[in-house]
N, CA, C and O atoms as a DFTB+ gen file, in Angstrom:
536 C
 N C O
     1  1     -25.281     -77.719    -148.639
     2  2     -24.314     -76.963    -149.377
     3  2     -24.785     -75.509    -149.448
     4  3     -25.949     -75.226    -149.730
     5  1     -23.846     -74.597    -149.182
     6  2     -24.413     -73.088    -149.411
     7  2     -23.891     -72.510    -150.590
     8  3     -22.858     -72.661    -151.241
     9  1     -24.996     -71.740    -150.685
    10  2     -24.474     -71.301    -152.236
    11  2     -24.065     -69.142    -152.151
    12  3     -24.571     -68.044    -151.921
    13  1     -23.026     -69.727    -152.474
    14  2     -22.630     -68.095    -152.588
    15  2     -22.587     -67.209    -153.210
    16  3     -22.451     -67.711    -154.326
    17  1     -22.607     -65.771    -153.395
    18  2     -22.824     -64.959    -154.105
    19  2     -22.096     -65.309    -155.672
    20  3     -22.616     -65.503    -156.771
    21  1     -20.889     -65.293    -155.293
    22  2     -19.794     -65.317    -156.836
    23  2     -19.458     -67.013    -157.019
    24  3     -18.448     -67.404    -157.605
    25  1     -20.169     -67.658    -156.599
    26  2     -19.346     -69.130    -156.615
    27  2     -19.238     -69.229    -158.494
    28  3     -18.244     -69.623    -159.103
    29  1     -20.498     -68.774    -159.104
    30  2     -20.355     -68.896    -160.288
    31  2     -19.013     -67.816    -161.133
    32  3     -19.225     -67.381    -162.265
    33  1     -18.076     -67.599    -160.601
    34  2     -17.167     -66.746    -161.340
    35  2     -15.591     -66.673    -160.685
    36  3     -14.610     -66.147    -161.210
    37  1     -15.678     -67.466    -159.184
    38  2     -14.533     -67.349    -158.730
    39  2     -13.110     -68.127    -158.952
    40  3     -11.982     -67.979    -158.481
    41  1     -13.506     -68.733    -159.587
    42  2     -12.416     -69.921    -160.277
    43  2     -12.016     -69.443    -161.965
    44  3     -11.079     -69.825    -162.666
    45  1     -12.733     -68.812    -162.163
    46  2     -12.129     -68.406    -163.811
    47  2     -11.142     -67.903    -163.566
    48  3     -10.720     -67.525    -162.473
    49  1     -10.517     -67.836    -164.933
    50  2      -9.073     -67.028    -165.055
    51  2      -9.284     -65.002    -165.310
    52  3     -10.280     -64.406    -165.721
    53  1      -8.360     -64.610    -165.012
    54  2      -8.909     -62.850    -164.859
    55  2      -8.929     -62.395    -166.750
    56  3      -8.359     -62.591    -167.823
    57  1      -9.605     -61.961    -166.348
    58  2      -9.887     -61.168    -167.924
    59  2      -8.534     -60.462    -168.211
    60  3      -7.914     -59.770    -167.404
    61  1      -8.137     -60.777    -169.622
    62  2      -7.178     -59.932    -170.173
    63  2      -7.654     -58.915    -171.306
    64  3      -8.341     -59.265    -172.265
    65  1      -7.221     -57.661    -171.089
    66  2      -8.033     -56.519    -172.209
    67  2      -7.683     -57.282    -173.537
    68  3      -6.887     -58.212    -173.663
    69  1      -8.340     -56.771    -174.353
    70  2      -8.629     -56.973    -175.807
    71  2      -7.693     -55.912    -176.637
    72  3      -6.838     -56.158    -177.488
    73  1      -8.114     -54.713    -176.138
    74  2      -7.142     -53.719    -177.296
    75  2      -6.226     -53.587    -176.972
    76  3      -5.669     -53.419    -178.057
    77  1      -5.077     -53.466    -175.886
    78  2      -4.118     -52.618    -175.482
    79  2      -3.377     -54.064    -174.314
    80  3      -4.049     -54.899    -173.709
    81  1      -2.044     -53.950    -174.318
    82  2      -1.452     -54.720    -173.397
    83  2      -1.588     -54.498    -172.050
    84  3      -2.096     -53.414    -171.762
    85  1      -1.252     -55.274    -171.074
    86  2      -1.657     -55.056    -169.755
    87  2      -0.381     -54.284    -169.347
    88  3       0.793     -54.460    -169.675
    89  1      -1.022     -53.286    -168.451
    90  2      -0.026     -52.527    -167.954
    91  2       1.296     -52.928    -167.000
    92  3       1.252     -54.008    -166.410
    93  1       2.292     -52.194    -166.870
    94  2       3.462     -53.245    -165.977
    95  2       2.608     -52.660    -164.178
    96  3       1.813     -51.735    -164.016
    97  1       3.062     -53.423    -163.336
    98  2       2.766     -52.892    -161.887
    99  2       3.668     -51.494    -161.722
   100  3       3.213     -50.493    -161.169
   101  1       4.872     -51.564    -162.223
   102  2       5.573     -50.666    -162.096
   103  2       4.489     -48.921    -162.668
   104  3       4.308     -47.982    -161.892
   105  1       4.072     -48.952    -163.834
   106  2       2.989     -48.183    -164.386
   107  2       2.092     -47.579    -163.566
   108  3       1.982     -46.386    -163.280
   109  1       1.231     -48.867    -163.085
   110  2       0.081     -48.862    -162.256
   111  2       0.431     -47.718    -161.034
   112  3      -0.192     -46.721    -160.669
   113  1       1.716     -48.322    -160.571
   114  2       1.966     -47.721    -158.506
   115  2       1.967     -46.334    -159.566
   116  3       1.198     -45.429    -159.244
   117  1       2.603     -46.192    -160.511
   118  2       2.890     -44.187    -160.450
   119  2       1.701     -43.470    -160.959
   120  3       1.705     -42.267    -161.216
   121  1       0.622     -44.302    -161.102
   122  2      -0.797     -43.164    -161.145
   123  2      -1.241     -43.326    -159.872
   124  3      -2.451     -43.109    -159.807
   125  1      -0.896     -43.533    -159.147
   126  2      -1.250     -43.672    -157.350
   127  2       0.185     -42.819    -156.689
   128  3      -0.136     -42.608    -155.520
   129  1       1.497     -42.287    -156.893
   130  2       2.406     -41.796    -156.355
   131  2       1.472     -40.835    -155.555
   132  3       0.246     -40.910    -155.636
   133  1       2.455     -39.473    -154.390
   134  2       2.003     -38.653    -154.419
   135  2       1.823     -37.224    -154.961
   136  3       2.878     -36.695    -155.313
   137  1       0.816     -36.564    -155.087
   138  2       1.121     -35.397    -155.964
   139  2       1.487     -34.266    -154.711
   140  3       0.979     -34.191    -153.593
   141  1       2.404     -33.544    -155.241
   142  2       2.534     -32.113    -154.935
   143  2       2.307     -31.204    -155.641
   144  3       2.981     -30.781    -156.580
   145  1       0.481     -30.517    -154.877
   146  2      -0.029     -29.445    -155.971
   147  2       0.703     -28.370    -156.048
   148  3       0.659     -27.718    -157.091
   149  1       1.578     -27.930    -154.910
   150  2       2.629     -26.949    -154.741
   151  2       3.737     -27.310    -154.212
   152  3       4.177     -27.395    -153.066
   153  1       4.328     -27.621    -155.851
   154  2       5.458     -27.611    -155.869
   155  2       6.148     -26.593    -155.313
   156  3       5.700     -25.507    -155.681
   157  1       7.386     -26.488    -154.307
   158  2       8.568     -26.032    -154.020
   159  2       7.827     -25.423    -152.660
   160  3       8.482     -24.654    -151.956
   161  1       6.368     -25.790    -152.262
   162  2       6.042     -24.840    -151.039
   163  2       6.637     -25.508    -149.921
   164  3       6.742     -24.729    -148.974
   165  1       7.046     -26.604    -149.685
   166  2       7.976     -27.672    -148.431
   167  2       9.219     -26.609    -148.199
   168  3       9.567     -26.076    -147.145
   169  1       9.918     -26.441    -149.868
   170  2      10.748     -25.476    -149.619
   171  2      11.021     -24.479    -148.978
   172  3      11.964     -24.213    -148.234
   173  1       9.787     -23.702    -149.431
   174  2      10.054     -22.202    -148.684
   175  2       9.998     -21.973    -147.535
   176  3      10.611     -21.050    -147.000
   177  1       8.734     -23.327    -146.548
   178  2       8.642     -23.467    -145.651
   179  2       9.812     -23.515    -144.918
   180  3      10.321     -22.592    -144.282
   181  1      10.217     -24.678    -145.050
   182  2      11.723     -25.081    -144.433
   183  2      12.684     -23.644    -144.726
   184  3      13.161     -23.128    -143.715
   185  1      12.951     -23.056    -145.922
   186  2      13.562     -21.826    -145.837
   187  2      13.542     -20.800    -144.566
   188  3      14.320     -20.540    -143.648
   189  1      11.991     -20.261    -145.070
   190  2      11.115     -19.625    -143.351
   191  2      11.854     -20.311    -142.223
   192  3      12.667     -19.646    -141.581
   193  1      11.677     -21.374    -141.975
   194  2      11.840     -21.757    -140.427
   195  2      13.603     -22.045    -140.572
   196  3      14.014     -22.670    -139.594
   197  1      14.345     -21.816    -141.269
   198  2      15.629     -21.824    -141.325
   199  2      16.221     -20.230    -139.816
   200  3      15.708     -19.112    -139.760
   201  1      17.189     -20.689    -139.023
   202  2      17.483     -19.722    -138.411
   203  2      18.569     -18.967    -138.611
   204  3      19.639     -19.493    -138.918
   205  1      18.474     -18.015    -138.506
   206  2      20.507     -17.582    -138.899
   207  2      20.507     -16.558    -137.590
   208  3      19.562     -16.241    -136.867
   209  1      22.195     -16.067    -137.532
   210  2      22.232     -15.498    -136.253
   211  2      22.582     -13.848    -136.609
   212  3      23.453     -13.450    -137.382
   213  1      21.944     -13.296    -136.070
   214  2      22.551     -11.847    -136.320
   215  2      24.273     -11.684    -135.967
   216  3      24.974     -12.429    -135.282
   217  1      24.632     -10.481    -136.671
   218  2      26.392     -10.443    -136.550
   219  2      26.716      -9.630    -135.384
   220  3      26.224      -8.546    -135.068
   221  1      27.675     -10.355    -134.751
   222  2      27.723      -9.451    -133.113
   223  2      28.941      -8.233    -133.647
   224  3      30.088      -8.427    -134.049
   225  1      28.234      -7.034    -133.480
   226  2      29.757      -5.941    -133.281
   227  2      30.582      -6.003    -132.498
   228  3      30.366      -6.145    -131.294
   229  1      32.143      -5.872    -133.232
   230  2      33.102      -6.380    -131.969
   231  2      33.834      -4.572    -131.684
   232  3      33.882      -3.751    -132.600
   233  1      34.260      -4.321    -130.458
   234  2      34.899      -3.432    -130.376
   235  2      36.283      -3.124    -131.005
   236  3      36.902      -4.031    -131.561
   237  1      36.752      -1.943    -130.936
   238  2      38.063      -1.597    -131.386
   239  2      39.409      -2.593    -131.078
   240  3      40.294      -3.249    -131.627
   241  1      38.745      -2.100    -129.502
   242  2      40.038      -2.957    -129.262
   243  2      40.698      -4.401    -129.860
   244  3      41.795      -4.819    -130.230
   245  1      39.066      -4.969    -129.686
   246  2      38.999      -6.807    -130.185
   247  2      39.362      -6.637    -131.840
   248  3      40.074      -7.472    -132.399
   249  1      38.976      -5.839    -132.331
   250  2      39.587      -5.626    -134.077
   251  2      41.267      -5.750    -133.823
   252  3      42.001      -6.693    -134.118
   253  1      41.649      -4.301    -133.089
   254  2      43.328      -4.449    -133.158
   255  2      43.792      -5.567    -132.944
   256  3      44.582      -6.029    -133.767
   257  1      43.444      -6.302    -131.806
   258  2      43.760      -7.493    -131.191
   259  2      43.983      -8.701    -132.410
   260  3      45.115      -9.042    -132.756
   261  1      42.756      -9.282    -132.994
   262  2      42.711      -9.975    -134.213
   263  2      43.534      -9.733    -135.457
   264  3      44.019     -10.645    -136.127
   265  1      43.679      -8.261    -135.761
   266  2      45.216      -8.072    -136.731
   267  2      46.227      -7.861    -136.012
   268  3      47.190      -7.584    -136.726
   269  1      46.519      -7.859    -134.704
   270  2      47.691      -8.580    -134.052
   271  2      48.104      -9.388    -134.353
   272  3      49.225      -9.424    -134.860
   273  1      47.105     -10.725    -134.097
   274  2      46.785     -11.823    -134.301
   275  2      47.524     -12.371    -135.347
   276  3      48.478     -13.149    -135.323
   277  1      46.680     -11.618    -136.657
   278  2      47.023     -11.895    -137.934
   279  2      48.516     -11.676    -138.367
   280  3      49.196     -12.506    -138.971
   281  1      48.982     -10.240    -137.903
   282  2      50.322      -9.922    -138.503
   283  2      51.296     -11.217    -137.800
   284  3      52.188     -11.721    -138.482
   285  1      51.066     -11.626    -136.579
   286  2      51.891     -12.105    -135.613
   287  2      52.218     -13.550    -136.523
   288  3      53.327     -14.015    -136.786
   289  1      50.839     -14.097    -136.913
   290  2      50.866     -15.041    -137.490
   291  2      51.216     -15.289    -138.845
   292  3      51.328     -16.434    -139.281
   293  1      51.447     -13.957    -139.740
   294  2      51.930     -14.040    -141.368
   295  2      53.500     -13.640    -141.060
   296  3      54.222     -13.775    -142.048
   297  1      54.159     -13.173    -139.863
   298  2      55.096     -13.535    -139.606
   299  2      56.027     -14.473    -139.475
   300  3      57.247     -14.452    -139.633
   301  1      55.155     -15.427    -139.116
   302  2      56.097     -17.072    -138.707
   303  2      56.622     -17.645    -139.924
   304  3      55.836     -18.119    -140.744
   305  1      58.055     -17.654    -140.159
   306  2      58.207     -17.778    -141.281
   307  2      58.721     -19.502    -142.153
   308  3      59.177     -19.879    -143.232
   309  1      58.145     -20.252    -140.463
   310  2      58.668     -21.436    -140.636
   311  2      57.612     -22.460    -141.871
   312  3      56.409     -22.219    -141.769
   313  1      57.918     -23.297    -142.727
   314  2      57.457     -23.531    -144.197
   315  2      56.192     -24.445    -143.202
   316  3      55.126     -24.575    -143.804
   317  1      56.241     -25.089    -141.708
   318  2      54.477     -25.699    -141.370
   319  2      54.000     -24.734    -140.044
   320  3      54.229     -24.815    -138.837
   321  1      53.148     -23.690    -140.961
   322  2      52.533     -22.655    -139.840
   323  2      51.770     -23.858    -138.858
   324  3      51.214     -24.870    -139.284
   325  1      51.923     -23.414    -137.324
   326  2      50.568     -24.009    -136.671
   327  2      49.164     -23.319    -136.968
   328  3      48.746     -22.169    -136.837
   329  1      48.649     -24.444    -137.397
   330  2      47.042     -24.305    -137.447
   331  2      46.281     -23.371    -136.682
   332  3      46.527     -23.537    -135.487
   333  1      45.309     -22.295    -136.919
   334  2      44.893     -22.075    -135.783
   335  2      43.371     -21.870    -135.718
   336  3      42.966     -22.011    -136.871
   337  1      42.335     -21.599    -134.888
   338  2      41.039     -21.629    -134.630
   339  2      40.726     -20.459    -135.220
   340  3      40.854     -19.394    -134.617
   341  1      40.182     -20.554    -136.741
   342  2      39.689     -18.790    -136.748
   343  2      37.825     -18.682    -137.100
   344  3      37.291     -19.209    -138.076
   345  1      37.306     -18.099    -136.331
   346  2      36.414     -17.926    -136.095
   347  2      35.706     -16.798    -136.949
   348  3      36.307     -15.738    -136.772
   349  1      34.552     -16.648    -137.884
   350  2      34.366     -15.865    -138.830
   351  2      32.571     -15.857    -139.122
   352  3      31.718     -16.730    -138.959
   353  1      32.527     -14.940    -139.444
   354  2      30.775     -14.760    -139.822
   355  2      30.472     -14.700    -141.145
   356  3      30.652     -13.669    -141.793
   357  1      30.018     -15.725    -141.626
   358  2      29.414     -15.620    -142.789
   359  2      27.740     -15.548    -143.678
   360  3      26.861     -16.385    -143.887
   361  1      27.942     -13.873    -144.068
   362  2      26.464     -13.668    -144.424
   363  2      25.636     -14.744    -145.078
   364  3      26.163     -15.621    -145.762
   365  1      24.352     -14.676    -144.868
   366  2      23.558     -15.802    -145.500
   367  2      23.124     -15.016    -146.862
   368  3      22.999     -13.801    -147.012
   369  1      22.922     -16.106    -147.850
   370  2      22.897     -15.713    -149.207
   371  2      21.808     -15.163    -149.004
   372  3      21.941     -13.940    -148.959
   373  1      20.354     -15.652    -148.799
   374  2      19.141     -15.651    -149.242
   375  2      18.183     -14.569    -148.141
   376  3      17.387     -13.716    -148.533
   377  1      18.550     -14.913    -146.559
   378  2      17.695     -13.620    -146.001
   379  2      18.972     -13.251    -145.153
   380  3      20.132     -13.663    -145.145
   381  1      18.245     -12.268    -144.417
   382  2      18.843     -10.804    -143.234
   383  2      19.849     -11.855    -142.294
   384  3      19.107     -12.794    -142.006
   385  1      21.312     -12.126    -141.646
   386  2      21.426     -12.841    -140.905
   387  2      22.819     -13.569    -141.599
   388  3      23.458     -13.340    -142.627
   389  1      22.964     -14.714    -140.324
   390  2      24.822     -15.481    -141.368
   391  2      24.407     -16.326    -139.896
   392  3      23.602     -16.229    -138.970
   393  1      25.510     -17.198    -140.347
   394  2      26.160     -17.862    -139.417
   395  2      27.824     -18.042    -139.349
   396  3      28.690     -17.930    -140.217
   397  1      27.871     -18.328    -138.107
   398  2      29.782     -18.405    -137.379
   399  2      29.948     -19.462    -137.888
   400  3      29.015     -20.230    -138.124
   401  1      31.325     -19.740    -138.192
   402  2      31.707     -21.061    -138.783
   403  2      33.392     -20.659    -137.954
   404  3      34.017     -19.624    -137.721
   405  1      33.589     -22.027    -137.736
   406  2      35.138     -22.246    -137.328
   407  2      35.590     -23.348    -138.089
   408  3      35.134     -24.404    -138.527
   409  1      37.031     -22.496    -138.088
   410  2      37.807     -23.967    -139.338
   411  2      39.383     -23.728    -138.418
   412  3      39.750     -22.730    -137.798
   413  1      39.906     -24.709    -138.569
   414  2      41.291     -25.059    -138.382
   415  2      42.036     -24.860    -139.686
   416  3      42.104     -25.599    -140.668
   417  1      42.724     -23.349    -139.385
   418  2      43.649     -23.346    -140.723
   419  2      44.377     -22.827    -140.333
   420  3      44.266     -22.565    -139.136
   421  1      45.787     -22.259    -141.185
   422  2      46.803     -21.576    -141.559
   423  2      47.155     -20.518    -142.500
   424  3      47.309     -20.549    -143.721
   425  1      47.279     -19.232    -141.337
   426  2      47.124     -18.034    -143.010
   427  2      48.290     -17.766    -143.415
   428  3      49.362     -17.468    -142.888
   429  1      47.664     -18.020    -145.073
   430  2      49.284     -18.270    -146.055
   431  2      49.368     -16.357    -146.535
   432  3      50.415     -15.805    -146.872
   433  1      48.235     -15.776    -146.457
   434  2      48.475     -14.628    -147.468
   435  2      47.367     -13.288    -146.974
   436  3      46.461     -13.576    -146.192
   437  1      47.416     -12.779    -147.152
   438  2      46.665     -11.004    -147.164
   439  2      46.883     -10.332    -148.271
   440  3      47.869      -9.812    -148.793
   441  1      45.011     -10.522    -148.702
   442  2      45.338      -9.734    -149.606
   443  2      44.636      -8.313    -149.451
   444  3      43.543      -8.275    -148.885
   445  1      45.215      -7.148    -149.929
   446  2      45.184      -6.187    -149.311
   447  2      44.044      -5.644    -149.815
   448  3      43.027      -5.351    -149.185
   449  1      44.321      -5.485    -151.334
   450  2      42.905      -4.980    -152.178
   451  2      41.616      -5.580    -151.667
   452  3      40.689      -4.771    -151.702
   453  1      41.309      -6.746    -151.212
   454  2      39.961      -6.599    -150.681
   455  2      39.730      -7.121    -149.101
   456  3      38.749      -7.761    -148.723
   457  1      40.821      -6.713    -148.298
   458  2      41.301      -7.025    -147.238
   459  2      40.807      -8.502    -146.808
   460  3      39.999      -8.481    -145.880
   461  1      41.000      -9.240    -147.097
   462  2      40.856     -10.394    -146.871
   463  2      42.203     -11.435    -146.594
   464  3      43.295     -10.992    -146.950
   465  1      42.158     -12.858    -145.946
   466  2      42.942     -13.304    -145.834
   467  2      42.926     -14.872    -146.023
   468  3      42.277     -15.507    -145.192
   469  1      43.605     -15.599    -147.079
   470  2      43.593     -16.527    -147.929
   471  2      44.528     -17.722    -146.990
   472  3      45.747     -17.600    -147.108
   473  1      44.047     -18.815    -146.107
   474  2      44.624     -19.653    -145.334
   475  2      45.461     -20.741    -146.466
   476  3      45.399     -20.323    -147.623
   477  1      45.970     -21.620    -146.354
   478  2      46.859     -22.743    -146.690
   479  2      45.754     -23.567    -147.253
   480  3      46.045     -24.131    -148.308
   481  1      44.634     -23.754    -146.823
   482  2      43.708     -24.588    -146.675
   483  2      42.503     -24.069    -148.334
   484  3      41.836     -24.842    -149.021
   485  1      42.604     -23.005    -148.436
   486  2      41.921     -22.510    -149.834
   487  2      41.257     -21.661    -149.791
   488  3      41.040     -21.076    -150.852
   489  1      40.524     -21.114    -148.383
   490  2      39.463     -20.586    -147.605
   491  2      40.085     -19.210    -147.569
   492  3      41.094     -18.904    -146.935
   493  1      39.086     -18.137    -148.606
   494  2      38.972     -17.116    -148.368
   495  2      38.353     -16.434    -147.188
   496  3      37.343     -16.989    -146.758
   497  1      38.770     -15.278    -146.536
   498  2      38.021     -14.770    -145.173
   499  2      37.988     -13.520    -144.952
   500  3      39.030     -13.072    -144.474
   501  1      36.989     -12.641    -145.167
   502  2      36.982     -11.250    -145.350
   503  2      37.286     -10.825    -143.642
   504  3      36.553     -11.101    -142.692
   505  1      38.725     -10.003    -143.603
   506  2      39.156      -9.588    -142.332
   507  2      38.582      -9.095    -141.172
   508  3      39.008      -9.146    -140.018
   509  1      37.119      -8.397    -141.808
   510  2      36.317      -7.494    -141.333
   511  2      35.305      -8.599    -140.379
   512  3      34.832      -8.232    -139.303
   513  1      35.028     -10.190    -141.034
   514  2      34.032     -10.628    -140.845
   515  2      34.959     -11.899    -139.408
   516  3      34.290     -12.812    -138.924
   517  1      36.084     -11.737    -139.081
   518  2      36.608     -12.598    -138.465
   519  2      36.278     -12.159    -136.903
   520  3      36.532     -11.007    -136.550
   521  1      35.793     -12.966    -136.122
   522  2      35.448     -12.975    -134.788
   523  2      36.232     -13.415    -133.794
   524  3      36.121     -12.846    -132.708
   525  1      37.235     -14.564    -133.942
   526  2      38.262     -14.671    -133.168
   527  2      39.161     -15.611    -133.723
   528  3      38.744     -16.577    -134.362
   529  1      40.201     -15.429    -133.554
   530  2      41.412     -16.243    -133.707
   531  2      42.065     -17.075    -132.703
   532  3      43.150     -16.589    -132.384
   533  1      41.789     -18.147    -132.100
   534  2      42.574     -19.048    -131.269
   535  2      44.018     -19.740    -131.206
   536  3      44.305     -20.486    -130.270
């Protein structure tokens, strides 16, 4: 017969503390979670490596062209405008830069005071910042 280190202790039942109740497992895992000593630095990172695109200058001509565009289209006076591709740059809040966004809409309105133009759809669009109209 061999005799083993713990044979004298391995069959007892586990000790239960004396002063204080046993903790839940649930307890236990969250003094083991992980810590983040810097907080929000994942953030900024990912911010940093965020890309945005610089805004392309469009010529004169391509401006007239686009409030062509526009008048041609606040013309139609039938009550279901066709939809159309308008293409627009929108500055980024936080650094130097924006990105193009295209939406399928219908422009219901112009408003003049801040030259902008208000589609069917809800979507404000500063006139200045529109890149093409399809």
């Amino acid at each position: 017969m061999s005799s083993h280190l713990y044979d004298d202790i391995i069959n007892l039942p586990h000790p239960e503390p004396m002063r204080h109740k046993r903790m839940s497992r649930e307890n236990r895992a969250a003094q083991f979670a992980p810590f983040a000593a810097l907080t929000g630095y994942e953030d900024a990172v990912d911010e940093t490596g965020r890309l945005t695109d610089r805004r392309i200058e469009i010529s004169e001509e391509k401006k007239q062209l686009i409030n062509k565009k526009i008048m041609i289209l606040m013309g139609d006076v039938s009550d279901e405008k066709m939809p159309q591709m308008i293409i627009y740059y929108v500055p980024d809040k936080y650094k130097s830069g924006g990105a193009y966004v295209s939406c399928s809409a219908s422009i219901k309105k112009i408003i003049k005071e801040t030259n902008n133009i208000v589609t069917n759809e809800g979507i404000t669009i500063p006139i200045e910042n529109i890149f093409d109209i399809r």
